[in-house]
N, CA, C and O of each residue as an XYZ file, in Angstrom:
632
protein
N     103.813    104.275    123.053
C     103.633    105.631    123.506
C     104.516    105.926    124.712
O     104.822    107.096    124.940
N     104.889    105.076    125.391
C     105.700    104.980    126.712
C     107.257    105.073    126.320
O     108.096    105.727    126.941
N     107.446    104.425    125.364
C     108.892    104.598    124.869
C     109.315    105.926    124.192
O     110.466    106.353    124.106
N     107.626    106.787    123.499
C     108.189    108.178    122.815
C     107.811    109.464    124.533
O     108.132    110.652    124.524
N     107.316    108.968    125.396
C     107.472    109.553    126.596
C     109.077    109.730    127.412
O     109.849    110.686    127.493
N     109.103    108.996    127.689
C     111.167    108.712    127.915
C     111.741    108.838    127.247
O     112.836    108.691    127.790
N     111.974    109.143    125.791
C     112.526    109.241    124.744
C     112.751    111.343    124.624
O     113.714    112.025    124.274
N     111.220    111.753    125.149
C     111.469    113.309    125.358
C     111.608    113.688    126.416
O     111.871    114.848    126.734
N     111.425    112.590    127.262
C     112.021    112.822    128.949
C     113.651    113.004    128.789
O     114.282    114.037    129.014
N     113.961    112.245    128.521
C     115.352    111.912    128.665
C     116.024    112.875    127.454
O     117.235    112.710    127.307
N     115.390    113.841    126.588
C     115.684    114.477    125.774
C     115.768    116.129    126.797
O     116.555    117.061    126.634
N     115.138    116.052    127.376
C     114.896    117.333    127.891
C     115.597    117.433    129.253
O     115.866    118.550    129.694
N     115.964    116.117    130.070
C     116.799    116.457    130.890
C     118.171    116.241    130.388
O     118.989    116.144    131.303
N     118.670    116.136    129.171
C     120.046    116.581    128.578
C     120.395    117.826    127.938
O     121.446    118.310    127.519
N     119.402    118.132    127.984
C     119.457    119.693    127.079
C     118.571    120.899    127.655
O     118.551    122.052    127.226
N     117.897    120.405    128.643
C     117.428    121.437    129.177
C     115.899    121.780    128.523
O     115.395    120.989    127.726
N     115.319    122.820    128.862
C     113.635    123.193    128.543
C     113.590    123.724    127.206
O     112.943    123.563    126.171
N     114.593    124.463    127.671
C     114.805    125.908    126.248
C     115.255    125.336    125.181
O     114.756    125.609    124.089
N     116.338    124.389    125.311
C     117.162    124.248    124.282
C     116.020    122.726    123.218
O     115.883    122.583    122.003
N     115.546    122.042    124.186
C     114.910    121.563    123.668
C     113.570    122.127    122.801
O     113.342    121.705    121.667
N     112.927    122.880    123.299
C     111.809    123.716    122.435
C     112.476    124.293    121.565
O     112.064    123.911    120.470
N     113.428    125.135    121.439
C     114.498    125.390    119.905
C     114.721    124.313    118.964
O     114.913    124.514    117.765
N     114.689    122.911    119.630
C     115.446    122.410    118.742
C     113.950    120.982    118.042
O     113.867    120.112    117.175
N     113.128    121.557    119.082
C     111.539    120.962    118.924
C     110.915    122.065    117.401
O     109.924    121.632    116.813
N     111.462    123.216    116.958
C     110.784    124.176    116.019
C     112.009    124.031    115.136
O     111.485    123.978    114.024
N     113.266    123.938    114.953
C     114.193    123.669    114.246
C     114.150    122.355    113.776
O     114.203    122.369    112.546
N     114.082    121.306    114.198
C     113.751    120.009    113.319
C     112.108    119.618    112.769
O     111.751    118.527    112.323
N     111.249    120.861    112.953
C     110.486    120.713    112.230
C     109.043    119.836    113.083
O     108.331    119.103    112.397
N     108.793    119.996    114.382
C     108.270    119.276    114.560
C     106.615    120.120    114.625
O     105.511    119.599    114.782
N     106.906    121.303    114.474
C     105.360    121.904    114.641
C     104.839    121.502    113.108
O     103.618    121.557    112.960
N     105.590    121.125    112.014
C     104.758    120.942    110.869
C     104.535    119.445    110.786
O     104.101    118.952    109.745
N     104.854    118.610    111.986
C     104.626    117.499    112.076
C     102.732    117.671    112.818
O     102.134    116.602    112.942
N     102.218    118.554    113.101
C     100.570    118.300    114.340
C     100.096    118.062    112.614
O      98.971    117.598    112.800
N     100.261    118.097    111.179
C      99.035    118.496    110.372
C      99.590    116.952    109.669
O      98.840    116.286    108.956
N     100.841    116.573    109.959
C     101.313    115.165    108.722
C     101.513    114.334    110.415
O     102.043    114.800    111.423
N     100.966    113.194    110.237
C     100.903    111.803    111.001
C     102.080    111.132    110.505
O     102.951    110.798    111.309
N     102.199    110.912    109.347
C     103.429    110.225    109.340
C     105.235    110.843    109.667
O     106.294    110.362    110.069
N     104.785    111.983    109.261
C     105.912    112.976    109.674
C     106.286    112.713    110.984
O     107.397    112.221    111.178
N     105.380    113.011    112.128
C     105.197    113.064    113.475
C     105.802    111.728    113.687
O     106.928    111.747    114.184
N     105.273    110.539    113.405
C     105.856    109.334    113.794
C     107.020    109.309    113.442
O     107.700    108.813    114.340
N     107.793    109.685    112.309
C     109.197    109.911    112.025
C     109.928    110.146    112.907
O     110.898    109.546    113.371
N     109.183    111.530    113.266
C     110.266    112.456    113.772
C     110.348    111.803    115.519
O     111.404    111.714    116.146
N     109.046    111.423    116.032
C     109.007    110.987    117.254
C     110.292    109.718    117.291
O     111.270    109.695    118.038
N     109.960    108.854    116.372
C     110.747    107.466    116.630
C     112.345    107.864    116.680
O     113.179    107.220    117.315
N     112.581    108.866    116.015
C     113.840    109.584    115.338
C     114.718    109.741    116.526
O     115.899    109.396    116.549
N     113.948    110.383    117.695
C     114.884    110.910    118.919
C     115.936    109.986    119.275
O     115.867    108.838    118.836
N     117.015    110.374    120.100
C     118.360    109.694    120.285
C     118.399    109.044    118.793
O     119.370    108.388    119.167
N     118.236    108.648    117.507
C     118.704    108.451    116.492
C     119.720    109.345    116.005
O     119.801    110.572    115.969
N     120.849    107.941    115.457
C     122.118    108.955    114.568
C     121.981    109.413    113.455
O     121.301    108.599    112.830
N     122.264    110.360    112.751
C     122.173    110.882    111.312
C     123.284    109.891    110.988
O     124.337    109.863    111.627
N     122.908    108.783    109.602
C     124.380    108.635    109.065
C     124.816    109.534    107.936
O     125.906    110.088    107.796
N     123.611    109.577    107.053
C     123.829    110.535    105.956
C     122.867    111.385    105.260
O     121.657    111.173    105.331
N     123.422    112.430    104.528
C     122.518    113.264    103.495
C     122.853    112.828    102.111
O     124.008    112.713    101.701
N     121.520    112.534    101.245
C     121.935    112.589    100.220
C     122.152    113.602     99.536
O     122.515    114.629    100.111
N     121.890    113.560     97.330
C     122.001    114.529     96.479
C     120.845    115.626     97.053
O     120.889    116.841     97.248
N     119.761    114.576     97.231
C     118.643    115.651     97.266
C     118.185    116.051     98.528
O     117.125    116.665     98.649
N     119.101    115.668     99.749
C     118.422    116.531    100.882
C     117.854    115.596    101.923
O     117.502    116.095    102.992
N     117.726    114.313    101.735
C     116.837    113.557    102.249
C     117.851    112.931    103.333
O     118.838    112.385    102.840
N     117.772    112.931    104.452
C     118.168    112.354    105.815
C     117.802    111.116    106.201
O     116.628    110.765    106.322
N     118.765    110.420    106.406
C     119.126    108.828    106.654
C     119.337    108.698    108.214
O     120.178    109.365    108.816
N     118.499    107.780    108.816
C     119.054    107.897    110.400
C     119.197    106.234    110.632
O     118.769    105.614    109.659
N     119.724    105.359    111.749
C     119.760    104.504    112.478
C     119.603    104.704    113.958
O     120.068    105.540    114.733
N     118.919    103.824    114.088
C     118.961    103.896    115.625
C     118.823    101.972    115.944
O     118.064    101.208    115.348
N     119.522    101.717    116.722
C     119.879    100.753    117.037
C     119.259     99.700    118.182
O     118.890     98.529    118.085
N     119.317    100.827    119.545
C     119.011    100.187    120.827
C     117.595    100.037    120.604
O     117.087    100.450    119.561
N     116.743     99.327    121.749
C     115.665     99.340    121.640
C     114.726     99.689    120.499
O     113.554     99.984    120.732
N     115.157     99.662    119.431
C     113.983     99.444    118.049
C     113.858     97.900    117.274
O     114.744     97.045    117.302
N     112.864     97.804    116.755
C     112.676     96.076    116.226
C     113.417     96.449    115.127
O     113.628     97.548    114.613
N     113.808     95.222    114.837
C     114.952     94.984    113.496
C     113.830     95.325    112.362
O     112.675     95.006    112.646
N     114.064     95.933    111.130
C     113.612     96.209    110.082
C     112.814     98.057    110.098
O     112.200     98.747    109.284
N     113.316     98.220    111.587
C     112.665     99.857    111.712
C     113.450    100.462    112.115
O     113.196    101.609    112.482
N     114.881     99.870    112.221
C     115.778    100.499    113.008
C     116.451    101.799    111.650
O     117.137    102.813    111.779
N     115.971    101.269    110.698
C     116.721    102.269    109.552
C     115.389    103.191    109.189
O     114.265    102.744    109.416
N     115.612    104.681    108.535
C     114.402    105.318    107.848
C     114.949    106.727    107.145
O     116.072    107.178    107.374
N     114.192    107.215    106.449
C     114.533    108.053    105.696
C     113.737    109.440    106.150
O     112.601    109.242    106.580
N     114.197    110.838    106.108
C     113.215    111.778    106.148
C     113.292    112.618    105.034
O     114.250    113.332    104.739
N     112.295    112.506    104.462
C     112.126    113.537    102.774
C     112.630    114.898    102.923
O     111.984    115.548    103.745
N     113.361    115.368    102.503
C     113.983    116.580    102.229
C     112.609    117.953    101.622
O     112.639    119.156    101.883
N     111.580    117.223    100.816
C     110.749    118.043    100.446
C     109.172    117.271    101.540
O     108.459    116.424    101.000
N     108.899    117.702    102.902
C     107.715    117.133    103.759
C     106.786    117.389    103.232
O     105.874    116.864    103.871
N     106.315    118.028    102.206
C     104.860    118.610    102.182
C     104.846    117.348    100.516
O     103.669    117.178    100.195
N     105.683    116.676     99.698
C     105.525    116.081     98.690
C     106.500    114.614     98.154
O     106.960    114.146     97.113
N     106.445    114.341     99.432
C     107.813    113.276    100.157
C     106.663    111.771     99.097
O     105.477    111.464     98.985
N     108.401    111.156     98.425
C     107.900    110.150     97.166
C     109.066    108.785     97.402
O     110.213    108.770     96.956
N     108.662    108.114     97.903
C     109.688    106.871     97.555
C     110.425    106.563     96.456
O     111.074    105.521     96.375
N     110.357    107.667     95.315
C     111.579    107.184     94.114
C     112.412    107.976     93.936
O     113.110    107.986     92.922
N     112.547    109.103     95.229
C     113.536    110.711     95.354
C     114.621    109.307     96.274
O     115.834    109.487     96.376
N     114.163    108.416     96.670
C     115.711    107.191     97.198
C     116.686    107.021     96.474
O     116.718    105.805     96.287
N     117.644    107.559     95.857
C     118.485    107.009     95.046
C     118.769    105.276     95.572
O     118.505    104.818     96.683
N     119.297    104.637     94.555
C     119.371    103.009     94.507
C     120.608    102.366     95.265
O     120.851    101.159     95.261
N     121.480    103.495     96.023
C     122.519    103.115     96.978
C     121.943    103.392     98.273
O     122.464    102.616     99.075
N     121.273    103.994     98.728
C     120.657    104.322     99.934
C     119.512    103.306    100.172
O     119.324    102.708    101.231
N     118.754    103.189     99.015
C     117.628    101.902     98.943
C     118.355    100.371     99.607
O     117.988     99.592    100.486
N     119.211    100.407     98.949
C     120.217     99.169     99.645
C     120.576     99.113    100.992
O     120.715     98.092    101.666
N     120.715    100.259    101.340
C     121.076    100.463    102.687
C     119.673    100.317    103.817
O     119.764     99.430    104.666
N     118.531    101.103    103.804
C     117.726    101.229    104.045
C     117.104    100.005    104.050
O     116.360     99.661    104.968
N     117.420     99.131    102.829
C     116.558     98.002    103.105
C     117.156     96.459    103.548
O     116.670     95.347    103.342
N     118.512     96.895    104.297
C     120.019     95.901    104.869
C     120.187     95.007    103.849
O     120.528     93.840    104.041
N     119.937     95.555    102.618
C     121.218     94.456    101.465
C     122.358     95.078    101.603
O     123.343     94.557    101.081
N     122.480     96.105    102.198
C     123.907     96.567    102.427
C     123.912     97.156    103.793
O     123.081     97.931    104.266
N     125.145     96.590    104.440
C     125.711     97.686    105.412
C     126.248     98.922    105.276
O     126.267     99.832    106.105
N     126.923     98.877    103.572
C     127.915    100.109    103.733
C     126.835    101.080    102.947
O     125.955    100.716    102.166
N     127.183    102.541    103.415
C     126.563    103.864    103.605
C     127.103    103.996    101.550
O     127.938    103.415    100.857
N     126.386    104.737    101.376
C     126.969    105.206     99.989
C     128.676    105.706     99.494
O     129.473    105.530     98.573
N     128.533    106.575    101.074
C     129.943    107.238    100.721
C     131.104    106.090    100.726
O     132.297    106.230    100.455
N     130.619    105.280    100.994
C     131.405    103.635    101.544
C     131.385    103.423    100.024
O     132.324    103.737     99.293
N     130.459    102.972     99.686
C     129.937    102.262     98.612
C     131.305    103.153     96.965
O     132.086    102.675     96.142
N     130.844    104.507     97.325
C     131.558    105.423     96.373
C     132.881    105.106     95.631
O     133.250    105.277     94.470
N     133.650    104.401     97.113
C     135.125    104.063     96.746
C     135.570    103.091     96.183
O     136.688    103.030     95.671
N     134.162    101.599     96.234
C     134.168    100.208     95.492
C     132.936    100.278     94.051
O     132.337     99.364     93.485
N     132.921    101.655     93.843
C     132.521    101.667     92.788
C     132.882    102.109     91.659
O     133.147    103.310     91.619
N     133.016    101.276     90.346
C     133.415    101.982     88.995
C     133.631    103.050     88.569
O     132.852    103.845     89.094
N     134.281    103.518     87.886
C     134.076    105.018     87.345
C     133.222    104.764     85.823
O     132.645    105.613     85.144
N     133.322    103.770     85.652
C     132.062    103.465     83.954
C     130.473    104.229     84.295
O     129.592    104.547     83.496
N     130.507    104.331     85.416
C     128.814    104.201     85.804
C     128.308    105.801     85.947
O     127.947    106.221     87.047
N     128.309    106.535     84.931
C     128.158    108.223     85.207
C     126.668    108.793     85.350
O     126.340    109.910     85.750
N     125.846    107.738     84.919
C     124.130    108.682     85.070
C     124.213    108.499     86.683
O     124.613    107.649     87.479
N     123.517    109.970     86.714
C     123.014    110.510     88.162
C     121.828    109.644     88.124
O     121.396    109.147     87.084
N     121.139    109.423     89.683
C     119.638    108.600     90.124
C     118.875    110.154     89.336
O     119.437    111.156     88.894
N     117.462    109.812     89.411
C     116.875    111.178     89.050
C     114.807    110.705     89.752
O     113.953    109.952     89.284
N     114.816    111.424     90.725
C     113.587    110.493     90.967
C     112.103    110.501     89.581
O     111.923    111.413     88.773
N     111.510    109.595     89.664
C     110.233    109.244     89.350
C     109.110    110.289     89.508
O     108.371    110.305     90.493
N     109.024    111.147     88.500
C     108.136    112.221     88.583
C     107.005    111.907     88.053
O     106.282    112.903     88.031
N     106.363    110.734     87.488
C     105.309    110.753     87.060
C     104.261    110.757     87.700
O     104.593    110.612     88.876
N     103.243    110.833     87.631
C     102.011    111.514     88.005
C     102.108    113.115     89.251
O     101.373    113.568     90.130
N     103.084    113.398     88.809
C     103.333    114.207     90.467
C     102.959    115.745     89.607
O     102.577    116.734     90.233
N     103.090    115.744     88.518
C     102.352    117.511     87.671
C     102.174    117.126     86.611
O     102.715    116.101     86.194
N     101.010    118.180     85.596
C     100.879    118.457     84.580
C     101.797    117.818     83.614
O     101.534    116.785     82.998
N     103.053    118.598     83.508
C     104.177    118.332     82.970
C     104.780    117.221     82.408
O     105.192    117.057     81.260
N     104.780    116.185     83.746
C     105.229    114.858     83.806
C     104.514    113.952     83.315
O     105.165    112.991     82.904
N     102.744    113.847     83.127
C     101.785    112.870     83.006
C     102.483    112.805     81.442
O     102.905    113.747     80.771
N     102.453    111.477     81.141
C     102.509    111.073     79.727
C     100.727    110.994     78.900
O      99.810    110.261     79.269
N     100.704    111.748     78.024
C      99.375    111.453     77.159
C      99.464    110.671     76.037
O     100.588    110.715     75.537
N      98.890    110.160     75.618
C      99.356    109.313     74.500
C      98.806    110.096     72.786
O      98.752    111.322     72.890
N      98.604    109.821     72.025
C      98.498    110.594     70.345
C      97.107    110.056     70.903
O      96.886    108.905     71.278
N      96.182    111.164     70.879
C      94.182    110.922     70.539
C      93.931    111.219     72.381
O      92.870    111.063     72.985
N      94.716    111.490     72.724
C      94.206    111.984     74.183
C      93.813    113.145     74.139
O      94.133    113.812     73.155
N      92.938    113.788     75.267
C      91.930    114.994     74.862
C      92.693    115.902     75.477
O      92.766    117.088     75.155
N      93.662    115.015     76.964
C      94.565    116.146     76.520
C      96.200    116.506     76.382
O      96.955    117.249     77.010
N      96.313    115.863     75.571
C      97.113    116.236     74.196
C      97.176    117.220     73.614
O      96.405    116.960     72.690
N      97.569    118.341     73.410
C      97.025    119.044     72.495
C      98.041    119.237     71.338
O      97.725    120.126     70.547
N      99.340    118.498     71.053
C      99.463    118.312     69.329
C      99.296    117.407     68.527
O      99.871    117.215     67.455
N      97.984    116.446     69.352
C      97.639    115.472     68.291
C      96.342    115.281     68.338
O      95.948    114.125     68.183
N      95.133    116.600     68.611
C      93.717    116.733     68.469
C      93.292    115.929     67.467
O      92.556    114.949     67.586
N      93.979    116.550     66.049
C      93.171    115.830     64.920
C      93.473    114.085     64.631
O      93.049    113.438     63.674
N      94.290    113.605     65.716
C      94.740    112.150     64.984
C      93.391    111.384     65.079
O      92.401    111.903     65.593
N      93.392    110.008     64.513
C      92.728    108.929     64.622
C      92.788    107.774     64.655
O      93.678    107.408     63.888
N      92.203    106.774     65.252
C      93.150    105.680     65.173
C      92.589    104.453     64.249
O      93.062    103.325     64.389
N      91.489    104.743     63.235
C      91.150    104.226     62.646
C      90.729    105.253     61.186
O      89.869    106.126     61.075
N      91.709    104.731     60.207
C      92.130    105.100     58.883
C      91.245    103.928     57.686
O      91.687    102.849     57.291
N      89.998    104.527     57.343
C      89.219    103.376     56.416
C      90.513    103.356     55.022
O      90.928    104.336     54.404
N      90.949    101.765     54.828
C      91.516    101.819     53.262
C      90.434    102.306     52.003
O      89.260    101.946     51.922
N      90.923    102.930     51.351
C      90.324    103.781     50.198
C      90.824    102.839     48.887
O      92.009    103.121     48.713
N      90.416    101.886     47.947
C      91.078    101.621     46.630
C      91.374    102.203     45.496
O      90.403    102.271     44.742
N      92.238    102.599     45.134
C      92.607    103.300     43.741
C      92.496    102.805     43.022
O      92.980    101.686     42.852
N      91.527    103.656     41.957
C      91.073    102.507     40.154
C      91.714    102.697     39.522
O      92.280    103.777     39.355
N      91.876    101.608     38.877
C      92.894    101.444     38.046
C      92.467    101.530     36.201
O      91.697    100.669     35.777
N      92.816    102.202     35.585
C      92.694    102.507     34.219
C      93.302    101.639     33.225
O      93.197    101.903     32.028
């Protein structure tokens, strides 16, 4: 708590009162009082560098000095109110989790041109839409009448 105290100390005597409360409602921090984890984000975040944005919006930071190794990297969800660990595309995951140093856009130039599918995150369970039902689920609704047990019938033979 002492380190996110000096962290807005030292934020506010570089930028001043004003500029800091602008830039306290511009990065979003009043919708941080209702999300806890948001808040801790955004708190740990200060003096942190942006390295990158991805496809979908989502903000990559480092911060180096004074943070423990394995927290020094983090991500901020582009969508806060429905933020999902599989909106990571699998070059940033690398990064984020130090199997790699190099940033994607790094990555871009030692990579193939064979390799054309886009990442696409993991929507399942997240709507209606997405849930998979299976044939005899109730809700299903183009396979009400199936069953999954068919009695054999013998045909007589003449």
């Amino acid at each position: 708590m002492a380190s996110v105290l000096r962290s807005a100390i030292k934020m506010v005597r570089e930028k001043g009162i004003a500029n800091f409360w602008k830039e306290i409602k511009k990065e979003g921090f009043l919708d941080c009082i209702v999300d806890g984890n948001l808040m801790e984000t955004k708190i740990h975040g200060i003096g942190a560098t942006l390295v990158g944005v991805d496809g979908f919006g989502n903000k990559y930071y480092e911060k180096v000095e004074n943070t423990q190794f394995g927290r020094h990297r983090w991500v901020e969800y582009a969508d806060k109110k429905h933020y999902n660990a599989s909106s990571v595309p699998p070059e940033w995951h690398g990064w984020l989790h130090c199997i790699t140093d190099r940033t994607p856009e790094q990555l871009q130039m030692l990579k193939p041109k064979r390799y054309g599918a886009e990442h696409r995150p993991n929507l399942s369970g997240e709507g209606e839409e997405f849930i998979y039902h299976s044939k005899g689920h109730t809700l299903n609704p183009s396979q009400r009448g199936w069953t999954r047990y068919e009695p054999w019938q013998p045909t007589k033979s003449e």
